[in-house]
C-alpha positions in Angstrom: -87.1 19.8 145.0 -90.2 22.6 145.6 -89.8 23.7 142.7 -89.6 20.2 140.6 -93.3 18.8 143.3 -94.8 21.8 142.1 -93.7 20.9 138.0 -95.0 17.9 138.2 -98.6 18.7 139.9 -99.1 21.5 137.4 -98.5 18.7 134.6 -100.6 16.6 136.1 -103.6 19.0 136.5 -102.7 20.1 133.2 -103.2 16.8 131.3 -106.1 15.6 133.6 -107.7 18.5 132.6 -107.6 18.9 129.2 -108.0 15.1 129.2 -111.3 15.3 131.1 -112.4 17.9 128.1 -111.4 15.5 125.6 -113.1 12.6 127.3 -116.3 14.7 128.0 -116.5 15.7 123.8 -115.9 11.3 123.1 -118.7 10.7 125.5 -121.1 13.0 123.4 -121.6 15.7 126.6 -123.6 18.5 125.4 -122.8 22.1 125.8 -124.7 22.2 129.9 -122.5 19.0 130.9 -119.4 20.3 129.6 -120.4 23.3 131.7 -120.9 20.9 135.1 -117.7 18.9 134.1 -115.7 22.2 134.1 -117.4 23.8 137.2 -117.3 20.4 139.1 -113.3 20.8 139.0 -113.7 23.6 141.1 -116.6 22.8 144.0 -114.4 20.9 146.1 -112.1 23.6 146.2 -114.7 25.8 146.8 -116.2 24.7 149.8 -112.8 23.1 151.1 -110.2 25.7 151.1 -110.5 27.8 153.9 -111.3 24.3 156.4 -108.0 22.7 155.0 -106.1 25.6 155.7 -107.3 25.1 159.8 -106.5 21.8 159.5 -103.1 22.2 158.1 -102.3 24.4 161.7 -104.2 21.0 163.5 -102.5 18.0 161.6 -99.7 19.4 160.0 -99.8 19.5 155.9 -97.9 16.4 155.1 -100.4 14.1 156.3 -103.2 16.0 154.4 -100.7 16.5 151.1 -100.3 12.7 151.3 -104.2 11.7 151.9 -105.3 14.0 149.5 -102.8 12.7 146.2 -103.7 8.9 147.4 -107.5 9.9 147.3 -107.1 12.0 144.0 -104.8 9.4 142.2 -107.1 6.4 142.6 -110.4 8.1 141.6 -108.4 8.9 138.3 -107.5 5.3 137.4 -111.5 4.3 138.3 -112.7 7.1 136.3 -112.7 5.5 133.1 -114.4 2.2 134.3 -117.4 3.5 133.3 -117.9 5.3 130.0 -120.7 8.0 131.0 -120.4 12.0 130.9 -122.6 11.5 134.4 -120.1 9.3 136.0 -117.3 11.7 134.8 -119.2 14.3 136.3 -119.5 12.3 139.5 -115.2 11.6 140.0 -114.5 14.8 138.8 -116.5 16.5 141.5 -115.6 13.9 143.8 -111.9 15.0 142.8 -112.1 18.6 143.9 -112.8 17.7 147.4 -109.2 16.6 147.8 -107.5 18.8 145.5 -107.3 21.7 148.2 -105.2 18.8 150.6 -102.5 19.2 148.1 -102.3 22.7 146.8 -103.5 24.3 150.2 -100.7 22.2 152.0 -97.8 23.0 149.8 -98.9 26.6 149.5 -99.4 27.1 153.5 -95.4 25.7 153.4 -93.9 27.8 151.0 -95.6 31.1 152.2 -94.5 30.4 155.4 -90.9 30.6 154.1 -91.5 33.6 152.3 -89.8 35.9 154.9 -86.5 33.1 154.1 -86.2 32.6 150.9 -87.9 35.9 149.3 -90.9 37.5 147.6 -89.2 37.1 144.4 -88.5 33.3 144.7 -92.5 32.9 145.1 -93.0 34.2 141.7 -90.5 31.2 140.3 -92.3 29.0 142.3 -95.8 29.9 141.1 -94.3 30.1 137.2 -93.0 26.4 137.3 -96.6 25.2 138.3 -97.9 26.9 135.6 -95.7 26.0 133.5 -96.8 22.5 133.9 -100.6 23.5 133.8 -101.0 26.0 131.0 -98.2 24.7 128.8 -96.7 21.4 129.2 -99.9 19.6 130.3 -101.8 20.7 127.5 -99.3 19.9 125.0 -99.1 16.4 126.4 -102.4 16.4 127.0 -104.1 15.6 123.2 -100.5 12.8 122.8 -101.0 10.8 125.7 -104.6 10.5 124.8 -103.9 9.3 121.1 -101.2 7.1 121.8 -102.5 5.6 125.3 -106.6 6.1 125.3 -108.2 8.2 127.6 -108.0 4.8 129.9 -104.0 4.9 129.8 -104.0 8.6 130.4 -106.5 8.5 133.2 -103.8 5.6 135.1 -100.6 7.9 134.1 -102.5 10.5 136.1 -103.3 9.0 138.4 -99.3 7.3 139.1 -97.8 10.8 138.4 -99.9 11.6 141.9 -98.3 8.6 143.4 -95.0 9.6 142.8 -95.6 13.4 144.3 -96.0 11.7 147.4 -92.8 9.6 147.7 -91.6 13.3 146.8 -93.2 15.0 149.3 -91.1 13.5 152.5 -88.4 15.5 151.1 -89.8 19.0 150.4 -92.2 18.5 153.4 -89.4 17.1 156.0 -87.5 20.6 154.8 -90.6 23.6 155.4 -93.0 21.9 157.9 -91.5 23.9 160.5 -94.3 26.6 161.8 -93.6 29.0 164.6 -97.5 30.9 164.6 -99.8 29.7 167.0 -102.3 27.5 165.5 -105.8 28.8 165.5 -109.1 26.9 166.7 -110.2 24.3 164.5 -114.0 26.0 165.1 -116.7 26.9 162.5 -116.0 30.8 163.9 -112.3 30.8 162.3 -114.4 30.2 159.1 -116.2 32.9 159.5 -113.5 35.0 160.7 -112.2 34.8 157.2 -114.5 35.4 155.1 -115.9 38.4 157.4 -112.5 40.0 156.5 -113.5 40.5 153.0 -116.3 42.5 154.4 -114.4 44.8 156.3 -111.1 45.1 154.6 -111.6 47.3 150.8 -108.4 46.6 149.2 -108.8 42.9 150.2 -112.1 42.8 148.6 -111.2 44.8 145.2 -108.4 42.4 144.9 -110.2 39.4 145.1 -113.2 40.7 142.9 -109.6 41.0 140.0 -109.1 37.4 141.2 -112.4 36.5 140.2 -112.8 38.2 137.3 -109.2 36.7 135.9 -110.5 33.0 137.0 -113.6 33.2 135.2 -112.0 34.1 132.1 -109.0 32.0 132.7 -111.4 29.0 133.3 -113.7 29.4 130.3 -111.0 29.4 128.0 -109.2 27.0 129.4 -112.5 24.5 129.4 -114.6 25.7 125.9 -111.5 26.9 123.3 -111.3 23.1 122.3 -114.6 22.5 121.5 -115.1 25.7 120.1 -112.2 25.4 118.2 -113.1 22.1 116.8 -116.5 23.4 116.3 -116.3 26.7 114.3 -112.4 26.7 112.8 -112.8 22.9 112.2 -109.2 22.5 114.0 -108.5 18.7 114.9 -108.0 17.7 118.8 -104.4 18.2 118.7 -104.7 21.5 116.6 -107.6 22.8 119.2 -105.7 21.7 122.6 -102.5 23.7 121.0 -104.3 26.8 121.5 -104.0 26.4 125.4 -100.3 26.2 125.0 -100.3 29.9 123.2 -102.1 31.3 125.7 -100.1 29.4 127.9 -97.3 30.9 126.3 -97.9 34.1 127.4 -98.7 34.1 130.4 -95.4 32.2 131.8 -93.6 34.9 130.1 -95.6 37.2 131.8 -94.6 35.9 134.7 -91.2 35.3 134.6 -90.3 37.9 132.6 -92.3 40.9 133.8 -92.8 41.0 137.6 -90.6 44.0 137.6 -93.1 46.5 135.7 -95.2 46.4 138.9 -92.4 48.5 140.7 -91.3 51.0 137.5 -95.2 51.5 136.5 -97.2 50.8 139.4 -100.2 48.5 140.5 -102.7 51.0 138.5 -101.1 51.1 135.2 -100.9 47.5 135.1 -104.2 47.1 136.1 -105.0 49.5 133.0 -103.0 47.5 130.8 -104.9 44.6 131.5 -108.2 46.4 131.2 -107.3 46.8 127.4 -105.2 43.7 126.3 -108.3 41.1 128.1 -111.4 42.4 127.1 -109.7 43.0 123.4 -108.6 39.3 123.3 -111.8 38.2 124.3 -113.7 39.9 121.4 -110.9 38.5 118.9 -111.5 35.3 120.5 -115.2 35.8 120.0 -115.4 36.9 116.6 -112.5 35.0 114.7 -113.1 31.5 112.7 -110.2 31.0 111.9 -106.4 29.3 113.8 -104.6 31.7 113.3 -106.3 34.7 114.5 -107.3 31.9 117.6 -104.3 31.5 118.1 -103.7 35.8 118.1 -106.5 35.9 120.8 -104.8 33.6 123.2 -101.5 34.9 123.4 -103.4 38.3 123.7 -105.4 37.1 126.7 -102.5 35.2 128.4 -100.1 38.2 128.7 -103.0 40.0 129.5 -103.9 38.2 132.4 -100.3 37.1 133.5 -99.7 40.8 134.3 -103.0 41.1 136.1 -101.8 37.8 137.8 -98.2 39.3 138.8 -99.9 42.9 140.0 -102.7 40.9 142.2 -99.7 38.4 144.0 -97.5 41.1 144.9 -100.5 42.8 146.1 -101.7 39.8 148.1 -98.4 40.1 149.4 -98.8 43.4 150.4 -101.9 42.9 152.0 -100.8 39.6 153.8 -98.1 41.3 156.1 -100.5 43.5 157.0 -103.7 41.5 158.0 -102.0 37.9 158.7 -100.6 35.8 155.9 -102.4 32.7 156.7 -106.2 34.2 156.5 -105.5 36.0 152.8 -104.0 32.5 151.5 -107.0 30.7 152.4 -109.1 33.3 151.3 -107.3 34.2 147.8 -107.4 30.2 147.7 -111.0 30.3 147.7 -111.5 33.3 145.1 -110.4 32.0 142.7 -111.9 28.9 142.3 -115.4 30.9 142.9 -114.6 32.4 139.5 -113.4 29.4 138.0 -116.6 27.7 139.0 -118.5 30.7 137.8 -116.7 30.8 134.3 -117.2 26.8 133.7 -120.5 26.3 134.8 -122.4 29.4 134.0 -120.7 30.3 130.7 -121.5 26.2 129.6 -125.2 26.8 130.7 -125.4 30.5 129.1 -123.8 29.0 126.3 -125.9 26.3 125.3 -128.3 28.8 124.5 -126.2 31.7 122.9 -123.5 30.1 121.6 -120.2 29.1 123.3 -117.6 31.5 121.0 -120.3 34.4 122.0 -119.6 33.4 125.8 -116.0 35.4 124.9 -118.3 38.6 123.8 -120.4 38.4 127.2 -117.4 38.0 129.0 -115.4 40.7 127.5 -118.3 42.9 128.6 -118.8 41.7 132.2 -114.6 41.9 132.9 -114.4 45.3 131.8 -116.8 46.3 134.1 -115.6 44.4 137.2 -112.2 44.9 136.5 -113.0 48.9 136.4 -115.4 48.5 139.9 -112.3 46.2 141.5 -110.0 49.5 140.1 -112.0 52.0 141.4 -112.9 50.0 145.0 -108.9 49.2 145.3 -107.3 52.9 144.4 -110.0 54.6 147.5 -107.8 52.9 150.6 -104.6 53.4 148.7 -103.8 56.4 150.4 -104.8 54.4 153.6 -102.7 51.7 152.8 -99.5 52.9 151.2 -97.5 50.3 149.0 -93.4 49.9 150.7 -90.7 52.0 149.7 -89.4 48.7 148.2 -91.9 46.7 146.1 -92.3 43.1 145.9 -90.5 41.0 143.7 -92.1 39.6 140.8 -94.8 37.3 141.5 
């Protein structure tokens, strides 16, 4: 039942975000407002996800899982009342302020069965949400707006939210056992956190990966379509089916290749990535044409579904040894920084150069944090020594 709550959320946030793209291009948004839509997914999450994660110890995560897909759901269905990229703007933002209840909550759960049910089970868990987000969603996405109207959609998305929390009972009723001690719900357990980026080097070249994947992740994930509809001429459908090849990829990835990390090590892996992203970002950002689109997506999501599996394990890693609850929330609120970072400042950037030359810029700019993160990351190794027994594929 873990496994089929976290399916359907990753659909969900699929479709309502490839829907929200769609929506934003019918209500005429130019190339700044796309980039506010797309960041404004992520400044909720931002600011949110290291408090929800103290609240979670305070009021337990059900309540909060429950409050947040009631809140969520019914902004959905009353963001269509009012056909204006402004108002999108304003439910989308409002949104991401109750996203973390969910994802936080379910996350804080599972990772504290980890030590039960396996490092290796985490990685199946984190693949069937993306399954739903990178590959299903979108694929449903571009139907469900053709055959219902972005009003139909935005009321399916908003009931598939109701019924994750007549689900939730179950899985919730089943993890919601903690045996840490909870910490003070204070503005200083904040703080705490985020000071341990500061003073912990393989924590911080980890998350600077994270960030570099998320802003890359969430720039193609927001600006293929209408660059895709833009320069190849592709239709809707044809343009939101190049998320599900990248999409492709990177499930594979994930399922399929978590073992590499022990055989080759976090380095080469690292390596590998450091060639297959940047080189599917300049395809990505010099090709007119679907099918060599199409090339560059698969490219990037097996590029960045190995850097995905080599940072979770690592997380892991670094989780038993600092406290698992402080990474989550802090790994929660990475990524979303570079998410916000690749939305918003690749729309603004690219209303001046050119959104398809935003995957040029990009290419440039991960190399060079990706090689930093590399560098910062392999000084403590000899510090911190990775187990005789690596994790299982995340």
């Amino acid at each position: 039942m873990f496994a089929a709550l976290s399916s359907v959320m990753g659909i969900s946030v699929g479709v309502a975000k490839v829907t929200t793209t769609l929506y934003a291009m019918e209500l005429r948004a130019n190339e700044a407002l796309l980039g506010l839509i797309a960041g404004s997914q992520s400044v909720g999450v931002l600011l949110m996800s290291i408090p929800i994660g103290l609240l979670v110890d305070h009021l337990g995560p059900s309540r909060l899982f429950v409050l947040g897909s009631l809140v969520a759901g019914t902004i959905y269905m009353a963001l269509p009342a009012v056909p204006s990229p402004v108002f999108l703007l304003v439910c989308t933002t409002a949104i991401s302020f109750f996203m973390p209840l969910r994802f936080v909550s379910l996350s804080t759960v599972f990772m504290q069965q980890l030590e039960t049910v396996g490092e290796g089970k985490a990685g199946w868990y984190r693949g069937t949400h993306m399954v739903g987000m990178f590959l299903l969603g979108p694929m449903l996405a571009a139907t469900l707006t053709k055959s219902l109207g972005f009003q139909g959609t935005y009321w399916l998305i908003g009931a598939s939210f109701l019924v994750t929390v007549f689900m939730s009972p179950i899985v919730f009723g089943r993890y919601a056992a903690r045996s840490t001690p909870r910490r003070a719900l204070r503005l200083s357990g904040v703080r705490s956190d985020l000071g341990l980026l500061a003073q912990d080097i393989e924590l911080r070249g980890v998350c600077m990966i994270e960030f570099a994947a998320q802003s890359v992740n969430s720039f193609f994930m927001f600006f293929i379509i209408p660059i895709g509809v833009a320069v190849a001429h592709l239709t809707a459908a044809e343009a939101s089916g190049l998320l599900a090849w990248q999409g492709v990829t990177y499930i594979f990835a994930l399922f399929a290749l978590g073992g590499l990390v022990g055989r080759v090590g976090h380095e080469r892996i690292y390596l590998t990535s450091l060639v297959l992203v940047p080189s599917a970002l300049l395809l990505l950002g010099l090709s007119g044409e679907l099918n060599l689109l199409r090339a560059g997506g698969l490219i990037l999501g097996l590029g960045l579904g190995l850097l995905q599996i080599a940072n979770l394990t690592r997380i892991a890693r670094i989780g038993a040894r600092v406290g698992r609850g402080k990474v989550a929330g802090l790994h929660a609120l990475v990524g979303p920084s570079g998410g916000l970072f690749g939305s918003t400042v690749g729309g603004l950037v690219g209303k001046s150069l050119g959104l398809q030359s935003m995957f040029l810029l990009l290419s440039v700019l991960f190399g060079l944090l990706l090689a930093l993160a590399r560098r910062t990351s392999s000084a403590v190794a000899a510090a911190h020594p990775a187990p005789t027994e690596p994790a299982a594929a995340e």
